[in-house]
Every structure is written in C-alpha cells, then in structure tokens.
C-alpha positions as CSV (number, residue, x, y, z in Angstrom):
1,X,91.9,132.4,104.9
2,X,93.1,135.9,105.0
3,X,90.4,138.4,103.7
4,X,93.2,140.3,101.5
5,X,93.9,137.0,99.6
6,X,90.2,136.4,99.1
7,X,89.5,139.9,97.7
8,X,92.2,139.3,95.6
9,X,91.4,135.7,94.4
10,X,87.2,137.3,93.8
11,X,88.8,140.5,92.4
12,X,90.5,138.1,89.6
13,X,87.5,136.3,88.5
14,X,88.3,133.1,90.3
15,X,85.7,132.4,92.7
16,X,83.1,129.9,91.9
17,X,79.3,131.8,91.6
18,X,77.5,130.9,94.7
19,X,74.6,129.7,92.8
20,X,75.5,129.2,89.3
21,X,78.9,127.9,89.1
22,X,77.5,124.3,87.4
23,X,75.8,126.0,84.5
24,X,79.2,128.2,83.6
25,X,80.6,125.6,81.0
26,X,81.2,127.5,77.9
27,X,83.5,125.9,75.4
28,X,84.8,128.0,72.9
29,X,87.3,127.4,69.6
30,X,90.6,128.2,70.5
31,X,92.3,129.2,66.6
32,X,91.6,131.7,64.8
33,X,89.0,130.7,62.1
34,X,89.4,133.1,59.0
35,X,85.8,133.0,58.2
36,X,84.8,133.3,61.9
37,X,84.8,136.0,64.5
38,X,87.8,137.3,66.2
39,X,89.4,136.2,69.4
40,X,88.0,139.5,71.2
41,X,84.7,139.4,69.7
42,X,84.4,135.6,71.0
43,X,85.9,137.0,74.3
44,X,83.2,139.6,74.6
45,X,80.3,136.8,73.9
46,X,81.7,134.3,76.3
47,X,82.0,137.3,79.3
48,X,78.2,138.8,77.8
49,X,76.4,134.7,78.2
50,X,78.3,134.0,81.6
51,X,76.7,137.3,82.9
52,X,73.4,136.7,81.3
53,X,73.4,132.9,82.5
54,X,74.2,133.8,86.2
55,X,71.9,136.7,86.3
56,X,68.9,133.9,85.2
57,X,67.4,132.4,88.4
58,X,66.1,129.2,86.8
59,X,69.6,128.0,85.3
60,X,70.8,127.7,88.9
61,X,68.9,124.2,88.6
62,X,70.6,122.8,85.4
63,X,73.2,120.1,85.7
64,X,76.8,120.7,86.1
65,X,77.3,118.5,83.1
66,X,75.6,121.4,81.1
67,X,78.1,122.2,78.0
68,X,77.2,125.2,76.2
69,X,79.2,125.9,72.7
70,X,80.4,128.7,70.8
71,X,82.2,127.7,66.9
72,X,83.9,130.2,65.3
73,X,82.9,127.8,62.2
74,X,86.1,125.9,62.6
75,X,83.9,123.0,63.6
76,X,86.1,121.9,66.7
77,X,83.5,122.3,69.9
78,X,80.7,121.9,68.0
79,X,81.3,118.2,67.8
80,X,82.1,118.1,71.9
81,X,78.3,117.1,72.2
82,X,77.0,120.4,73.7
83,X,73.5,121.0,75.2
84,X,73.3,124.4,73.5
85,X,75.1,126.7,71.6
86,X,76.3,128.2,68.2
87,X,78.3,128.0,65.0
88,X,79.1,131.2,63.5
89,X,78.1,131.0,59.5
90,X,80.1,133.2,56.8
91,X,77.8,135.6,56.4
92,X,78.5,136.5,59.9
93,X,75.1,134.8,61.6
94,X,75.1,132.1,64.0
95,X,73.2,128.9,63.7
96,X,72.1,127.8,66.9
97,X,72.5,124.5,68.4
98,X,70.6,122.2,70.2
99,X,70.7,118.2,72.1
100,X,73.9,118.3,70.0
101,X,73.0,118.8,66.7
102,X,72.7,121.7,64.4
103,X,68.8,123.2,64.2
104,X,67.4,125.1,61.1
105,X,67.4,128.7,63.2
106,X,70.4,131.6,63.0
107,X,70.4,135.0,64.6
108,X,72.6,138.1,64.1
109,X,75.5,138.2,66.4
110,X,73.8,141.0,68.5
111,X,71.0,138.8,69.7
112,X,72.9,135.6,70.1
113,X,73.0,136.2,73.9
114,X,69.2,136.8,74.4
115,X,69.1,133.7,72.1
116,X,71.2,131.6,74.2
117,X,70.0,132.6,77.7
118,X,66.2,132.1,76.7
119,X,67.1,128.2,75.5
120,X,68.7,127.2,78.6
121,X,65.9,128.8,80.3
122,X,63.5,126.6,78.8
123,X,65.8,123.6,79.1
124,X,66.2,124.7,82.9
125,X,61.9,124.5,82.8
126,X,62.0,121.9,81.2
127,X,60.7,118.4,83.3
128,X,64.1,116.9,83.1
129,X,64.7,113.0,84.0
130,X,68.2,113.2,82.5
131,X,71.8,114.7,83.2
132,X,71.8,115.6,79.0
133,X,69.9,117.4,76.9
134,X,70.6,114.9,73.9
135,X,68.6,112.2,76.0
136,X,65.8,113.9,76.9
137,X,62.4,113.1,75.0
138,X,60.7,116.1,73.1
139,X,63.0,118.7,75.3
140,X,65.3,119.7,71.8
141,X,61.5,119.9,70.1
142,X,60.3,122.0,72.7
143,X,63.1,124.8,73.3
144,X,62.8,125.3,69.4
145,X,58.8,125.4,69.7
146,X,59.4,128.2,72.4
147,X,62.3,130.0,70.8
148,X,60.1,130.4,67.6
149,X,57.4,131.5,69.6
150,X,59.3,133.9,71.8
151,X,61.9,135.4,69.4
152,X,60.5,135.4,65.9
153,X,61.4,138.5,65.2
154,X,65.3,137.8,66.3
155,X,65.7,134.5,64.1
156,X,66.2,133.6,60.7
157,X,64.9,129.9,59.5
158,X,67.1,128.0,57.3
159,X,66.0,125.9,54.7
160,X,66.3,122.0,55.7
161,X,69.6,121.8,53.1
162,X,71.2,124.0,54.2
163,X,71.2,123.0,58.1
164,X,74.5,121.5,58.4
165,X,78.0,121.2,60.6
166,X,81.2,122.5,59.1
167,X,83.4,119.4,58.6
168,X,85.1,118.4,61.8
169,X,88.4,119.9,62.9
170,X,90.3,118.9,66.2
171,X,93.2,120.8,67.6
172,X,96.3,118.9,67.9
173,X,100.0,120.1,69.5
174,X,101.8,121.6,66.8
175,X,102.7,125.8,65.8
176,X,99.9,127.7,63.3
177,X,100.6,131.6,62.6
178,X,102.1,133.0,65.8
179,X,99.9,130.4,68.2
180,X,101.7,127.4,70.1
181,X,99.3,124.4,70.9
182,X,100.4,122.0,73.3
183,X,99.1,118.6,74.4
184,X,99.2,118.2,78.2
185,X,99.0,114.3,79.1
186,X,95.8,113.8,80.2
187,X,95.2,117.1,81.3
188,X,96.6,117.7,84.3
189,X,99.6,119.6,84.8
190,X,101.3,120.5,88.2
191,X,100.9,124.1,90.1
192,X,104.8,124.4,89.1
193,X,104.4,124.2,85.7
194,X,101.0,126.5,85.5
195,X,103.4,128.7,87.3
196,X,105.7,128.6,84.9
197,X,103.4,128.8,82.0
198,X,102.1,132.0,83.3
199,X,105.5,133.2,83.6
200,X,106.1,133.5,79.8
201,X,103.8,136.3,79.7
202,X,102.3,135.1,77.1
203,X,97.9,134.7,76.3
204,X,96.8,131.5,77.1
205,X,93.7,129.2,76.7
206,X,93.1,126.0,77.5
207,X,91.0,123.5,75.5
208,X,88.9,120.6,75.9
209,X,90.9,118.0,74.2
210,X,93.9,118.3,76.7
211,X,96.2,120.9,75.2
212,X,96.7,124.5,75.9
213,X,96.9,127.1,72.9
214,X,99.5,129.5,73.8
215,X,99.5,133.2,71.4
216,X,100.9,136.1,70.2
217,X,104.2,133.6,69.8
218,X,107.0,135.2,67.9
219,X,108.7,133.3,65.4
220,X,112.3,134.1,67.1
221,X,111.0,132.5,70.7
222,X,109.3,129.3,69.4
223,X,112.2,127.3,69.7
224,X,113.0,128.5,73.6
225,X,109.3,127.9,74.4
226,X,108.8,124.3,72.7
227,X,112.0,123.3,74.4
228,X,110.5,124.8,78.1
229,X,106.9,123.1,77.1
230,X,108.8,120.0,76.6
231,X,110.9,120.4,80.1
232,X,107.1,121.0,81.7
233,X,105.5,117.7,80.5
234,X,103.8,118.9,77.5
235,X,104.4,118.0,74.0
236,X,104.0,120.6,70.3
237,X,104.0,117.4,68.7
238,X,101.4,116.6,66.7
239,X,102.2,112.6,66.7
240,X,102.7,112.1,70.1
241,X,100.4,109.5,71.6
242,X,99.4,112.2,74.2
243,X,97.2,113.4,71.6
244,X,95.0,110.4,71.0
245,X,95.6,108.4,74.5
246,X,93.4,109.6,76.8
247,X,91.7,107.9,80.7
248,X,89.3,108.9,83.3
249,X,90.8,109.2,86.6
250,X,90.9,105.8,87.7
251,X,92.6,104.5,91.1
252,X,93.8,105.0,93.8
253,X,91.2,108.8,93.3
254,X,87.9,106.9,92.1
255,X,86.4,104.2,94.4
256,X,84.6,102.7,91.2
257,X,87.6,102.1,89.3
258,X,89.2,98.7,88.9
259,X,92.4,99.7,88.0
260,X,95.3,102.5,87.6
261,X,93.9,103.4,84.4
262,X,96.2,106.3,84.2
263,X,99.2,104.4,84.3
264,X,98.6,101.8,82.2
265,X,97.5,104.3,79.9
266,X,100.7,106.1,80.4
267,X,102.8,102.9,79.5
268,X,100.3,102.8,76.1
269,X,102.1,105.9,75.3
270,X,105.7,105.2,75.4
271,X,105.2,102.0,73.8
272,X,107.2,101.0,70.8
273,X,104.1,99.2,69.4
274,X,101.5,102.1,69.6
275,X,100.5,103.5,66.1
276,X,99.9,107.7,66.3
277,X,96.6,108.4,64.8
278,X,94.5,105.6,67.1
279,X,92.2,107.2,70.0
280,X,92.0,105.2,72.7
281,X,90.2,106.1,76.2
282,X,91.2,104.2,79.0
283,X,88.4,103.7,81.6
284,X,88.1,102.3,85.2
285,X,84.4,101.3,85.1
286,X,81.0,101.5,83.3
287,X,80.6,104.8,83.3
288,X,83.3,105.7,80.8
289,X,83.5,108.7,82.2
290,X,86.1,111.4,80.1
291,X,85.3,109.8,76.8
292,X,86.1,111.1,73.6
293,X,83.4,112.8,71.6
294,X,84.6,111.0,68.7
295,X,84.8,107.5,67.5
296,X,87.3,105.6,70.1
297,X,89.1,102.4,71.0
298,X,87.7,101.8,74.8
299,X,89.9,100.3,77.4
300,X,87.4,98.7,80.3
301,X,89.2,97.5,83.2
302,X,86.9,94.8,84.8
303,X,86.5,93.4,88.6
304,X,88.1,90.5,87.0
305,X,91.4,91.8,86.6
306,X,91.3,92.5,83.1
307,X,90.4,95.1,80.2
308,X,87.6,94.5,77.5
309,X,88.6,96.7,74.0
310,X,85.8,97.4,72.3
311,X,85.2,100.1,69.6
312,X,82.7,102.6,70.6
313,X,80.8,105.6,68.9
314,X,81.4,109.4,69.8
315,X,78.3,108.9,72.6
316,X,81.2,106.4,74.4
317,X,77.5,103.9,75.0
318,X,77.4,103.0,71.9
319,X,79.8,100.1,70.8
320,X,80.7,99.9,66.6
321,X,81.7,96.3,66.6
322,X,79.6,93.8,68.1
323,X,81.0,92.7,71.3
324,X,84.7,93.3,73.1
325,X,87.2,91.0,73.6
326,X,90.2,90.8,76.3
327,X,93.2,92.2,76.2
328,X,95.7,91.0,79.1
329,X,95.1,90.7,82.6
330,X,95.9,94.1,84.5
C-alpha cells in the first residue's frame, strides 16, 4: 500500500492501535439528553478514556468483547450490558457502572477518566475465566473493593435507594430537534452509500442498535435527506420492522450457521403479517451471537432444517417461556 495513503488513513484516526484496538469499545448516547452533558463534552470524555485506556499496558489483555459505556442519563447504552462505565446524574456527577448494573459510587466529571481507566485496570488483573465481566465470580465485588480503596477521596457513595438506572430509552428512526435518526437493516450498509452519507456534509454517529443519528439537520432539508436515506436502504421510520428485526451473520459468512438467517429475516420484514413493535433476533446457531440487550423473540435455525422460537431474556441465555417450539422448516 502506498505510504501517502497510509499517512493519510493514520493521520484520520483510522488505524486500529497496535496493541489495544480490542479494549477501544466505548458506547456513547447519541441524543441530546436535556439533563445530561453536551455532545462536545461527551466528545471530549470519549477522546480523554481512549487515550487513557491505550496508554494502560494491562488493558491490552482484556477481551475484545469489552463494552465500556458512557449515558448522558438518557438511559439508552446503559442497558447494552456494558462491563464498565457511567450514567451522568442531574446534579452533573456520574454514577459509575459495573458487570452491567449500576453501583452505589459517583464521581465529578473531572475524575471520571482516572475512574474509569483504574476499573478496567483491575478488571484487566483480575484472574479472568470469562469473555464478560457480568459472569465473572467476585470480579464486580472486587473492582469496587479497589476503587474505594484507591480513590476515596475522588468518589461519592450513594445511599442504597438511591442506586438506580434511569428508565430505559432506545433510539428508533424517526426526526427530534434538528437530528435525523435512521435505521440501517441490520447494520450494514454499502461503501456507496457511506460515501454518500458523508457527502451530505452533515455530523454523523452511528449507534449500537443499527441506525445512524445524522445532526445539525435543518428543517428546510429534512424532506431531501429522508427521501435520499430512503434511496440508500435506510428507513426514518420509526415502525418499520428494520427497527425491531434484527440476525447474526448467518450463511454463506459463518461456518456454524445453519441457515441464511439474514434473508429469512429480511422476508420477516416485508411481510404482510409482521406486527411493528415485536423484536425478534434471528440466529444461525447456539451462540446467539448479535442479540438484543432486551427481552426478544429468538429465531434458532437448527441442523434439522428448522427454527425453534423461543422467548428469551436481555442476556439472549436466558429463555422466559419454558421451552421453544417449531416454526416451519427452512
């Protein structure tokens, strides 16, 4: 490869860190929260824990299923199961998170960084038999043991009422404000269209729950962008089945797979008989991998040419009703 185009690439952020490039998962709420942070300020934190994370040397070792959260207090990635992380409070603290659930300790927005950096340093130490925190024994118990040791001075403790989530809130494709959200079927979208995309000139993030928030969107050019987000594949509608049919990658890409999950899920969506509101997560074997982080209809496609429908939890291990059942043959 030319060694003008790789300056370039570098000289744009794009290369993968040598070392740490798995532990570089930071999931961050894409709208505007009025009680929350702004957009630079969340910016700023993001760019501050990447460069503290990569300049750790035990983090290297964490897995590359490591998810690291930052909440405005919108409650949206809070809820997307994270190792570690934070929801800002009103009073402009942040509660920190840990193995997925809120703990009793906040900092000021100044030491949240230190904060952050020292847990995943102790998860990193930590004698770890499993890909996630949340099924480790005793590891959430000891990162707050350490953290209380280490940073007393830095932390608040909250009182065991009032350690809580704010209620959950999921993006879905529709226009708040002067922001554009768009659903992107099961998030892939073509080099043409991210071409395109980049071509409107316009700030853009993408989210976890397949959708793109697009800002600064003037009320006089939503109509010309809906109707070229539309002509791209995406969708601003907020019942199209995009946003609650989702599947792993399936054949002919995974070798596990038992099926063309993908396409049978795409058929699911332009169906007359689907019902908008229904999550369901198509998947080509046991390991349910792309799950929803919320309460799901599951789509199994078996070695015996068929898919098992079972209701599962937000873990996607955890079924609600008792036992599946088949659905057709594939």
């Amino acid at each position: 490869m030319h060694q003008g185009l790789i300056a370039d690439i570098a000289a744009a952020g794009l290369l993968p860190h040598p070392t740490h490039d798995s532990v570089r998962t930071i999931l961050v709420s894409p709208l505007h929260h009025s009680e929350g942070p702004s957009a630079d300020s969340l910016a700023r934190l993001v760019d501050e824990l990447d460069q503290a994370l990569c300049a750790c040397p035990a983090v290297a070792d964490l897995s590359g299923r490591t998810i690291i959260a930052l909440d405005n207090g919108s409650g949206d990635v809070c809820y997307e199961r994270p190792d570690l992380g934070a929801v800002a409070q009103p009073n402009g603290s942040w509660m920190i998170l840990l193995a997925a659930a809120p703990t009793p300790l906040t900092c000021a927005q100044n030491h949240l960084v230190e904060i952050l950096a020292a847990a995943a340093q102790y998860y990193a130490e930590f004698p770890r038999q499993q890909w996630r925190m949340v099924d480790e024994e005793q590891c959430r118990e000891t990162i707050l043991m350490q953290l209380r040791e280490h940073y007393s001075r830095q932390l608040t403790e909250l009182k065991d009422a009032d350690v809580s989530l704010p209620p959950r809130f999921q993006p879905t494709a529709g226009i708040t404000a002067d922001t554009v959200v768009a659903t992107i079927p099961f998030g892939r979208m073509t080099a043409e269209a991210a071409q395109e995309l980049a071509g409107f000139g316009y700030s853009v993030r993408f989210t976890p729950w397949h959708s793109v928030a697009i800002y600064g969107v003037s009320a006089a050019a939503r109509d010309d962008l809906c109707t070229a987000l539309t002509r791209l594949g995406m969708s601003v509608d907020p019942r199209h089945p995009a946003n609650w049919i989702s599947a792993c990658g399936g054949q002919p890409g995974c070798r596990r797979a038992h099926a063309d999950v993908r396409g049978d899920a795409w058929q699911q969506m332009h169906s007359s008989d689907y019902q908008p509101g229904v999550r369901i997560h198509y998947v080509g074997c046991a390991r349910r991998c792309g799950h929803p982080n919320a309460q799901h209809w599951e789509r199994l496609a078996t070695a015996q040419g068929e898919y098992v429908e079972t209701l599962m939890d937000a873990d996607g291990r955890t079924p609600v009703t008792s036992g599946g059942h088949q659905l057709h043959e594939l």
